[in-house]
N, C-alpha and C positions, 0 to 999 in steps of 0.2 A: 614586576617590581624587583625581583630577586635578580633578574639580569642585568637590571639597570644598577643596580648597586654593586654586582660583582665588576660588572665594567668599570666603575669609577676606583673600586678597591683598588684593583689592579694601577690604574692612572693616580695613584696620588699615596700619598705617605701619612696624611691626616685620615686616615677613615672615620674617625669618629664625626669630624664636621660634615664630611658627605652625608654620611648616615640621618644626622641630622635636619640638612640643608633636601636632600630627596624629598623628603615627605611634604614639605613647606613649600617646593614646588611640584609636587603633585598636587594635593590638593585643589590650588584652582581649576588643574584640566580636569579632574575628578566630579566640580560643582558646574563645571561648564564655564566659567572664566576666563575674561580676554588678559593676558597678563603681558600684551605686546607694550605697554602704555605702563605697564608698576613696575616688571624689571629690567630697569634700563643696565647697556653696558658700552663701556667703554675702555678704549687703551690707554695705557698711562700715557701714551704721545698725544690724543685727542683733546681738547679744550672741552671740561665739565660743559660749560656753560651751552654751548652747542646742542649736549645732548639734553639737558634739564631742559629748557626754555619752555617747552610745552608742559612741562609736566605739571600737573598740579597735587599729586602725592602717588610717588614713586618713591622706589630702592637703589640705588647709582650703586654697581660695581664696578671698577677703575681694574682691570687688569695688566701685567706685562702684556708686551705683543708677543711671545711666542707659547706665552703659559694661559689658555682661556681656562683653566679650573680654579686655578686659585687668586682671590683675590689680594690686591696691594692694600685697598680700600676701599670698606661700602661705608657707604653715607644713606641717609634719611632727607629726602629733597617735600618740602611743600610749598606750593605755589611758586614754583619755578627755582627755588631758594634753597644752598643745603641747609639743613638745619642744625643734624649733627656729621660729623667723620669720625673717620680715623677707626670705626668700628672693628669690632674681631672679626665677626661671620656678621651671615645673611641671617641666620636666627635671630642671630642680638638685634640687628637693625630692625627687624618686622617687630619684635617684642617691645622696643623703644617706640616704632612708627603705632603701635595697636596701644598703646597707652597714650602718648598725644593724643591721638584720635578721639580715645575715650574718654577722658578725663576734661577735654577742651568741647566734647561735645560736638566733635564736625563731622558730619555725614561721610560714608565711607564714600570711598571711588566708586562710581556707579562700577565698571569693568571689570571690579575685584568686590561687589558687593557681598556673595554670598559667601567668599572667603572669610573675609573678615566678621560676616555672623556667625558662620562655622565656629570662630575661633573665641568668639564670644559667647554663644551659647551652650557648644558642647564642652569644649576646651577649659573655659574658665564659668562656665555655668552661671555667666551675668545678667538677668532680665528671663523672662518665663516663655516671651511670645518668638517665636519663629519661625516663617518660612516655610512650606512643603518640602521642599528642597534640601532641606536643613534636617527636616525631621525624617525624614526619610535617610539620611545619611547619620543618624545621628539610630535610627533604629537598625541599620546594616552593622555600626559598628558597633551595638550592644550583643550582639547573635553571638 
């Protein structure tokens, strides 16, 4: 993990948003998470709509075409639809996307399920029951 982040230090002038943004995509490959299908991307010369169509709750980052780090704009898309833009980071948008979620009561993405229990159980310590999978990550990082 410390190589991955010095490499990014090096590529970018925001370190603090990488620093941030690493862990929120590690995490899924951490839980075993297909995250082909929640973070979608795109260049800002691509047509949103193309890339959403399928999605039914994903993260849209809109990059330049010669700059793939930083984003112009991420959005929050559910059921094929943004819901919000214009966001700062990928932090903000998953923080905004994991409240919807929760508050409206709709089932996570299967593909990113135990992500979003992760972030619910350990993270924000909401509800008592979770997962093997969960608890066993959740007792790695008490050590």
């Amino acid at each position: 993990m410390e190589d991955v982040l010095d490499a990014l230090d090096e590529k970018t002038s925001d370190i603090l948003t990488h620093r941030k943004t690493t862990p929120l995509r590690g995490l899924p490959i951490f839980v075993r998470d297909d995250t082909s299908k929640f973070f979608l991307q795109c260049s800002a010369s691509d047509t949103e709509e193309q890339v959403i169509r399928d999605a039914t709750v994903a993260i849209l980052s809109v990059h330049e075409d010669d700059d793939a780090l930083n984003a112009v704009n991420v959005a929050v898309v559910l059921e094929g639809a943004i819901i919000l833009q214009d966001l700062p980071d990928l932090c903000t948008a998953f923080a905004y996307l994991f409240g919807l979620l929760y508050t409206m009561n709709i089932d996570y993405p299967k593909e990113m399920f135990y992500t979003f229990e992760a972030v619910q159980c350990i993270f924000f310590d909401l509800g008592s029951r979770c997962s093997q999978r969960i608890r066993s990550l959740r007792t790695k990082l008490q050590l």
